[in-house]
MARDREN-987670 format. One record per residue (C-alpha): residue number from 1; x, y, z. Coordinates in nm, 3 decimals, m for minus. Each point is the difference from the previous one (the first is absolute). Example, Ala and Ser with C-alpha at 12.3 -4.5 7.8 and 13.67 -1.06 7.14 Angstrom:
@n = 1 X = 1.230 Y = m0.450 Z = 0.780
@n = 2 X = 0.137 Y = 0.344 Z = m0.066
# end
This chain:
@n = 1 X = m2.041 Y = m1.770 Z = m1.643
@n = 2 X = 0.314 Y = m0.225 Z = m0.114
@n = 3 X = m0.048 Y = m0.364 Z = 0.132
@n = 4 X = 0.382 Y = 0.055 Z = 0.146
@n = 5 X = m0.128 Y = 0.256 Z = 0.334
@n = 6 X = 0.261 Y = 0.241 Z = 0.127
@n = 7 X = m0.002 Y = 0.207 Z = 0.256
@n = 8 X = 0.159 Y = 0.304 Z = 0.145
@n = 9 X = 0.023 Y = 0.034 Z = 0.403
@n = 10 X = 0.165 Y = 0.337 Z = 0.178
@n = 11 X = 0.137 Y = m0.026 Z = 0.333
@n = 12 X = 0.002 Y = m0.367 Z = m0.031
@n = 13 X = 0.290 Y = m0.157 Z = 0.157
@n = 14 X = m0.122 Y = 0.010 Z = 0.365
@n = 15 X = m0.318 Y = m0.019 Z = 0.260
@n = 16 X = m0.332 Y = 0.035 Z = m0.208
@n = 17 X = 0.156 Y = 0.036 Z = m0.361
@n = 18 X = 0.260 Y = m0.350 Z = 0.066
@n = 19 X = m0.333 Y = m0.153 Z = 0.064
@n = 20 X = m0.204 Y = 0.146 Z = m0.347
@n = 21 X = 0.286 Y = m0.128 Z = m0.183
@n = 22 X = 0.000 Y = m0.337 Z = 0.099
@n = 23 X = m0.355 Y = m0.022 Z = m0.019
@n = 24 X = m0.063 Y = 0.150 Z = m0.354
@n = 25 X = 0.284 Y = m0.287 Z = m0.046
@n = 26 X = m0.190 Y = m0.260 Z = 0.120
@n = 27 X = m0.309 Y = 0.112 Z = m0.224
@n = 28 X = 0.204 Y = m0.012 Z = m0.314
@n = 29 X = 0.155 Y = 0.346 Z = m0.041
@n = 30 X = 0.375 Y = 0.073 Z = m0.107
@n = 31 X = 0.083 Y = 0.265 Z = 0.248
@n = 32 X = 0.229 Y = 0.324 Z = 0.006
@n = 33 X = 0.098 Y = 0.184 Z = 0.353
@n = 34 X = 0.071 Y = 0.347 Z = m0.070
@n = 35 X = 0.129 Y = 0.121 Z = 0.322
@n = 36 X = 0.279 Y = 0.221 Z = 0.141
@n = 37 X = 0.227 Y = m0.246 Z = 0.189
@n = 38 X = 0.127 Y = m0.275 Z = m0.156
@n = 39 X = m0.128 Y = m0.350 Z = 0.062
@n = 40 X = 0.119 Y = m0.209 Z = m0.299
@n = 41 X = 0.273 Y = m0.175 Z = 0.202
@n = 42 X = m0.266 Y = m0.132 Z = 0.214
@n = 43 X = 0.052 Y = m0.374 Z = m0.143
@n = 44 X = m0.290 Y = m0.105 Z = 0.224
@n = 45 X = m0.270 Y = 0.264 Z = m0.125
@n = 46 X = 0.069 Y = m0.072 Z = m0.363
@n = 47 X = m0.010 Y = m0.379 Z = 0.042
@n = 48 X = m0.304 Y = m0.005 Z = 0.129
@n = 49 X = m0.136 Y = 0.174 Z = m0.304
@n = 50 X = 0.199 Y = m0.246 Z = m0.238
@n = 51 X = m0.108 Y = m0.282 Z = 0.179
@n = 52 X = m0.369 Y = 0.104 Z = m0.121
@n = 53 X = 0.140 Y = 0.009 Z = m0.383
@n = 54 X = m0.043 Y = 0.353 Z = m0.004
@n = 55 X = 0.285 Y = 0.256 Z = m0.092
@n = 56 X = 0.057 Y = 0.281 Z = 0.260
@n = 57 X = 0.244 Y = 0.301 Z = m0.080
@n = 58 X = 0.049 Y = 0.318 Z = 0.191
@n = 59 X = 0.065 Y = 0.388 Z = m0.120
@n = 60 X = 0.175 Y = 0.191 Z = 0.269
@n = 61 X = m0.198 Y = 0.360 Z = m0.020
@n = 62 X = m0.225 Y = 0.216 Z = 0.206
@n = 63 X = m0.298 Y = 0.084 Z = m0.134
@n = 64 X = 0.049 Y = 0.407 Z = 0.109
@n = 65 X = 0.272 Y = m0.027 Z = m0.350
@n = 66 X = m0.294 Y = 0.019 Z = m0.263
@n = 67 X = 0.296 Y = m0.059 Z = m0.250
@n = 68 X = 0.103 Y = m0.322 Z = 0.213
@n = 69 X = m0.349 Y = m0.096 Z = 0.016
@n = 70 X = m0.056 Y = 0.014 Z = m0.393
@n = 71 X = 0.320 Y = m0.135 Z = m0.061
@n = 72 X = m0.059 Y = m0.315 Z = 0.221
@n = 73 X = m0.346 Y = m0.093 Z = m0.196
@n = 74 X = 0.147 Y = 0.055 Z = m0.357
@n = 75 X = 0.271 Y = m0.234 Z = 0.123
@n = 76 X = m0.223 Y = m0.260 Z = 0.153
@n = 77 X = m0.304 Y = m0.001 Z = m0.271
@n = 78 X = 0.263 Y = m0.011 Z = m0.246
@n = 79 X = 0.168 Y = m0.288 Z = 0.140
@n = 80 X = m0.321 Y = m0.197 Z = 0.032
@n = 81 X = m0.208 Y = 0.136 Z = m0.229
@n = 82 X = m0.213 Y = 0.230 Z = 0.179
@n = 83 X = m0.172 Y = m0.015 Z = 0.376
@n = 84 X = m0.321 Y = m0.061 Z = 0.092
@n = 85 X = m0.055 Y = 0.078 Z = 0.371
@n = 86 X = 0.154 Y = 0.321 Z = 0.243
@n = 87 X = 0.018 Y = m0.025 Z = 0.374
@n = 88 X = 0.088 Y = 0.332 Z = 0.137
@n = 89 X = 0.133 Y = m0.083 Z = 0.354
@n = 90 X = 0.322 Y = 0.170 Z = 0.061
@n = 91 X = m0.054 Y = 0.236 Z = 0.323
@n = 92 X = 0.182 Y = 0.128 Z = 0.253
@n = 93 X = m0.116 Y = 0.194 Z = 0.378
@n = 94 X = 0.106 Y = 0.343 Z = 0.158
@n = 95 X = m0.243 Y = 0.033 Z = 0.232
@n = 96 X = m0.018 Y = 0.309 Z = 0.280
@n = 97 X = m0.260 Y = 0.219 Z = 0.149
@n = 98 X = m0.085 Y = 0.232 Z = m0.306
@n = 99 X = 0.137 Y = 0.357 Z = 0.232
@n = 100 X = 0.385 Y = m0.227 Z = m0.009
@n = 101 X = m0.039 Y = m0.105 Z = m0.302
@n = 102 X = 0.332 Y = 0.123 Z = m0.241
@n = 103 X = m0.057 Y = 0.055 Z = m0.357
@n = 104 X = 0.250 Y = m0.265 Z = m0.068
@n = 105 X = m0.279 Y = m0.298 Z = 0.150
@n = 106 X = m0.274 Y = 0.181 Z = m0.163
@n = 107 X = 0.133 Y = 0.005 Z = m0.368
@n = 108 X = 0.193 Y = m0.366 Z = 0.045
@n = 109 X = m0.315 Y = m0.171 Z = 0.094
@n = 110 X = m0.243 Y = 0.206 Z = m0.261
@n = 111 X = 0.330 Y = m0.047 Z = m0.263
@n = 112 X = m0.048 Y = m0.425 Z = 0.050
@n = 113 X = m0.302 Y = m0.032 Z = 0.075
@n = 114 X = m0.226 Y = 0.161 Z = m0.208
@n = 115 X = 0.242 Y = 0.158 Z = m0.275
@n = 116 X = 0.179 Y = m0.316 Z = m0.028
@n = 117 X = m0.328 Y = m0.180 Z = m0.082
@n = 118 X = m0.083 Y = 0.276 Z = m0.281
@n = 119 X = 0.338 Y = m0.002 Z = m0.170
@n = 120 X = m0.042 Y = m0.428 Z = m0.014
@n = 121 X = m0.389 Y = m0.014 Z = m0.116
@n = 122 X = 0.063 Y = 0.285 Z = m0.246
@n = 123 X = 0.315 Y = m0.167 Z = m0.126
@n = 124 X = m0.181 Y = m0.381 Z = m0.009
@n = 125 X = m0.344 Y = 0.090 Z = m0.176
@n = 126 X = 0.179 Y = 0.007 Z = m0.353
@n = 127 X = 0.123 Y = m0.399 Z = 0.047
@n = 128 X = m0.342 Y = m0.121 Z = 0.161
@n = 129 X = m0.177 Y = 0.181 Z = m0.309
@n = 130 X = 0.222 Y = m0.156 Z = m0.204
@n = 131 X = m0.051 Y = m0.337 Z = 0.157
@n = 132 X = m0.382 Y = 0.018 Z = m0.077
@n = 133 X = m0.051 Y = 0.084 Z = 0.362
@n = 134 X = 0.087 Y = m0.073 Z = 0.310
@n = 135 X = m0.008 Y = 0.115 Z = 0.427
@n = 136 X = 0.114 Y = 0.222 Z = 0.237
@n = 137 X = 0.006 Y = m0.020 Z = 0.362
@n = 138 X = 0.109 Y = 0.289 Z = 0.165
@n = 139 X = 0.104 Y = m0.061 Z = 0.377
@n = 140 X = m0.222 Y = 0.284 Z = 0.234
@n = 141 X = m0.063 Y = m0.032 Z = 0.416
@n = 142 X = m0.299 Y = 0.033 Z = 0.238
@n = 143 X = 0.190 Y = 0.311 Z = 0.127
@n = 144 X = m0.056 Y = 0.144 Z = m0.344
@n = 145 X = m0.353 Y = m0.012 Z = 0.051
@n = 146 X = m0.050 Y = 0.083 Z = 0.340
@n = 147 X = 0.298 Y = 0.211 Z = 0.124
@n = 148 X = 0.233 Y = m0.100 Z = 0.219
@n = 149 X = 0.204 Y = 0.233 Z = 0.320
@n = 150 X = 0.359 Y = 0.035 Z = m0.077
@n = 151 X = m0.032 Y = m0.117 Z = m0.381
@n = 152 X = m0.139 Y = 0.352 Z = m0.217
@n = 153 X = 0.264 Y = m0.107 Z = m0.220
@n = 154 X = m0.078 Y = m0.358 Z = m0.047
@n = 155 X = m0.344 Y = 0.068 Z = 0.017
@n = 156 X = m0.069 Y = 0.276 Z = m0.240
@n = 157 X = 0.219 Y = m0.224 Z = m0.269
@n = 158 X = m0.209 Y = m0.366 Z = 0.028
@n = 159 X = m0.334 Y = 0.270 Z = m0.030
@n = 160 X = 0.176 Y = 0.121 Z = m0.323
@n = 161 X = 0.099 Y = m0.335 Z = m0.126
@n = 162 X = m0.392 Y = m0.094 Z = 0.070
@n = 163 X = m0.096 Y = 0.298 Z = m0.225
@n = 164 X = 0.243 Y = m0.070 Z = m0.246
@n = 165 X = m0.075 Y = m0.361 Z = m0.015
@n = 166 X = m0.374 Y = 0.091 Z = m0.069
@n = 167 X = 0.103 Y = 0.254 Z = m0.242
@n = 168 X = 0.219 Y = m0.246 Z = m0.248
@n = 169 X = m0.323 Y = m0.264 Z = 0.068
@n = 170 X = m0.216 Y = 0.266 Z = m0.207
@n = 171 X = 0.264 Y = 0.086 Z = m0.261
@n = 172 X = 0.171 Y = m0.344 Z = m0.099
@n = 173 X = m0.361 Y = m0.221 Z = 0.002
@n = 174 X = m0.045 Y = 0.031 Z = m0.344
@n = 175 X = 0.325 Y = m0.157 Z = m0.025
@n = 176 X = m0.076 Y = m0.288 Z = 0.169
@n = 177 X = 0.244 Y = 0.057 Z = 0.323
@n = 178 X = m0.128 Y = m0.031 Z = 0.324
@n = 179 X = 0.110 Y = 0.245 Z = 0.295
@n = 180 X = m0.055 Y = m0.070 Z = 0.344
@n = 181 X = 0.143 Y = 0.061 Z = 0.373
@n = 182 X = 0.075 Y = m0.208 Z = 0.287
@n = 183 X = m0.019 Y = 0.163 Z = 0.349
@n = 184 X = 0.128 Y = m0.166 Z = 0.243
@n = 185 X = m0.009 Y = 0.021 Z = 0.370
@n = 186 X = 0.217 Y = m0.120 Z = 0.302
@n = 187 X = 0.215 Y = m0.244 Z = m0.172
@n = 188 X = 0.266 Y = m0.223 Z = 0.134
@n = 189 X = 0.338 Y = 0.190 Z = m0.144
@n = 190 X = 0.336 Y = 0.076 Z = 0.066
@n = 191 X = m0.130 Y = 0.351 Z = 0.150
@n = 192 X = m0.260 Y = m0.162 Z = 0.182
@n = 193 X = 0.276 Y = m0.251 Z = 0.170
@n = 194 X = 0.158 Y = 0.309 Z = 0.164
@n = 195 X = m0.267 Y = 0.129 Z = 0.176
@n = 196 X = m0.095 Y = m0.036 Z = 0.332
@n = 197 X = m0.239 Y = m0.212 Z = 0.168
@n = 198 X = m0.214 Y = 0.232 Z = 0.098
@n = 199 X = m0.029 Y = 0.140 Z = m0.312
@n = 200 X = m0.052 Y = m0.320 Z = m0.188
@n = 201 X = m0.272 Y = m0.056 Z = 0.262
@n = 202 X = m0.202 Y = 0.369 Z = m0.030
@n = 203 X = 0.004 Y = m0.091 Z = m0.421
@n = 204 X = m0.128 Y = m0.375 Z = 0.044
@n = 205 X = m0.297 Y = 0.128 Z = 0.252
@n = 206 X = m0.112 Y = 0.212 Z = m0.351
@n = 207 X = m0.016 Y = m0.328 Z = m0.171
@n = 208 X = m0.286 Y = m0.144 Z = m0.009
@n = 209 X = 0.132 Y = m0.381 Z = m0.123
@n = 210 X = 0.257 Y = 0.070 Z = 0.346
@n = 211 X = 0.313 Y = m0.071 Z = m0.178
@n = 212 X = 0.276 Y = 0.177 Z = m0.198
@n = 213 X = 0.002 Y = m0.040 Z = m0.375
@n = 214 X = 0.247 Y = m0.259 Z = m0.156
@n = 215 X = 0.180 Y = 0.128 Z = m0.358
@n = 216 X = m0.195 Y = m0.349 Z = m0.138
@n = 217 X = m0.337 Y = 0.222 Z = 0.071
@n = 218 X = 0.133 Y = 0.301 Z = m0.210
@n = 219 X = 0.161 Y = m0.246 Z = m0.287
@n = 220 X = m0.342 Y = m0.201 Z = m0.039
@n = 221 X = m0.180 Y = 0.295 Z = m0.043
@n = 222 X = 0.288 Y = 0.165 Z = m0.295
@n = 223 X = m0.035 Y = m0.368 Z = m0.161
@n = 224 X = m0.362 Y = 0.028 Z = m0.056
@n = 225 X = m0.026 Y = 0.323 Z = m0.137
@n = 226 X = 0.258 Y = m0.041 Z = m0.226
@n = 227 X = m0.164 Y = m0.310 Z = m0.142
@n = 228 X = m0.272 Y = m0.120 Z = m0.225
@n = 229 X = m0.260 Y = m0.040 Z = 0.237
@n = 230 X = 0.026 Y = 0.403 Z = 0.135
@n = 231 X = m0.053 Y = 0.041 Z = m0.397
@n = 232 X = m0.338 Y = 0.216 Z = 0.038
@n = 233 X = 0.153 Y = 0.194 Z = 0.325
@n = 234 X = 0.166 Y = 0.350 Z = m0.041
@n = 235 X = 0.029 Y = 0.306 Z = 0.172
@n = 236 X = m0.034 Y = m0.161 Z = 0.359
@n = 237 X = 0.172 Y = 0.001 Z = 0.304
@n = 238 X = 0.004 Y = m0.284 Z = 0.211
@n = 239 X = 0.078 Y = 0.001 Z = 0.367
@n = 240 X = 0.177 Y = m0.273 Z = 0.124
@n = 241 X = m0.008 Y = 0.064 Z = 0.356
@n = 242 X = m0.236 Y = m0.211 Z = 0.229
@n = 243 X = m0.207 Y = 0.258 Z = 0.078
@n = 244 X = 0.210 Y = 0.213 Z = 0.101
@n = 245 X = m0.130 Y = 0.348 Z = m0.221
@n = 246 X = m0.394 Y = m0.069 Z = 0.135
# end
């Protein structure tokens, strides 16, 4: 890999993605936020990056556009010379009781979630090959391991990107890229803020640490697989949810 690391983060201008990006910062990575709304003209956001000497740019796309998608990475690896790691976090929720559920939230969520991922790895592996190597972290859930009511949708795309993550593990080895997952669990969001008490209270008594997840949890965990020292890891998922699955 180049000495110069670059990086490529989807769905990375708010919550759990905001928080990758300014911690692959922090560990030395030049960072691009591919993302459907844009946050460029948040002065804040990007001076925080700059302030760590590292150059961040964002591509307004979504990933369902594979044409967007390819376009975006030819633009970025051109303009620094090719990438090195892929965090696949853009997501969205439509979640319902599977017997209410329109095929409108089924395809949106399947489209982002688990498409989306596809149409980014496929489009990246060229540029890590061609960068001697390199990691991607694709962003699962808990919920895509265990089930969860009112999420079939959700649900049956994190199991796919788990699949698909160990898939791409066993093709791209030999090319030195890494491929792993992150699942989360009950982390502190912008969804999470508009729930209700109660609710917030029946998910922490699942936890077995007895607190909600902070973003920094999630970010830590991106950061190390992405780096050197997750070097001899690949085709894992890692649960970063204080106990929360068992």
């Amino acid at each position: 890999m180049s000495d110069r690391r670059r990086a490529f983060v989807t769905g990375g201008g708010r919550g759990i993605g905001r928080c990758i990006v300014q911690m692959l910062a922090r560990d030395g990575y030049d960072v691009c936020i591919f993302d459907q709304e844009d946050f460029s003209g948040s002065s804040d956001f990007v001076r925080q990056i700059e302030s760590l000497d590292r150059q961040c740019c964002q591509v307004v796309g979504d990933v369902r556009d594979a044409r967007a998608v390819g376009d975006a990475l030819e633009s970025v690896a051109g303009r620094w010379d090719g990438l090195d790691v892929i965090v696949n976090n853009a997501g969205i929720v439509r979640d319902q009781v599977s017997w209410k559920m329109t095929d409108d939230m089924w395809q949106d969520v399947i489209d982002v979630n688990l498409t989306g991922v596809f149409n980014v790895c496929r489009a990246t592996i060229p540029y890590l090959r061609q960068s001697g190597g390199g990691a991607i972290v694709n962003m699962a859930s808990i919920n895509g391991m265990r089930g969860k009511f009112g999420q079939a949708n959700y649900a049956a795309a994190k199991a796919g990107v788990i699949g698909l993550t160990k898939t791409l593990a066993k093709e791209v080895a030999r090319f030195n890229i890494t491929v792993n997952a992150v699942a989360p669990g009950f982390i502190e969001t912008d969804i999470v803020k508009t729930m209700s008490e109660d609710a917030k209270r029946d998910a922490v008594g699942e936890i077995l640490l007895g607190r909600i997840g902070t973003v920094e949890d999630v970010g830590e965990s991106v950061v190390f697989l992405c780096s050197d020292r997750a070097r001899f890891i690949t085709g894992e998922v890692l649960r970063v949810d204080g106990g929360q699955y068992i």
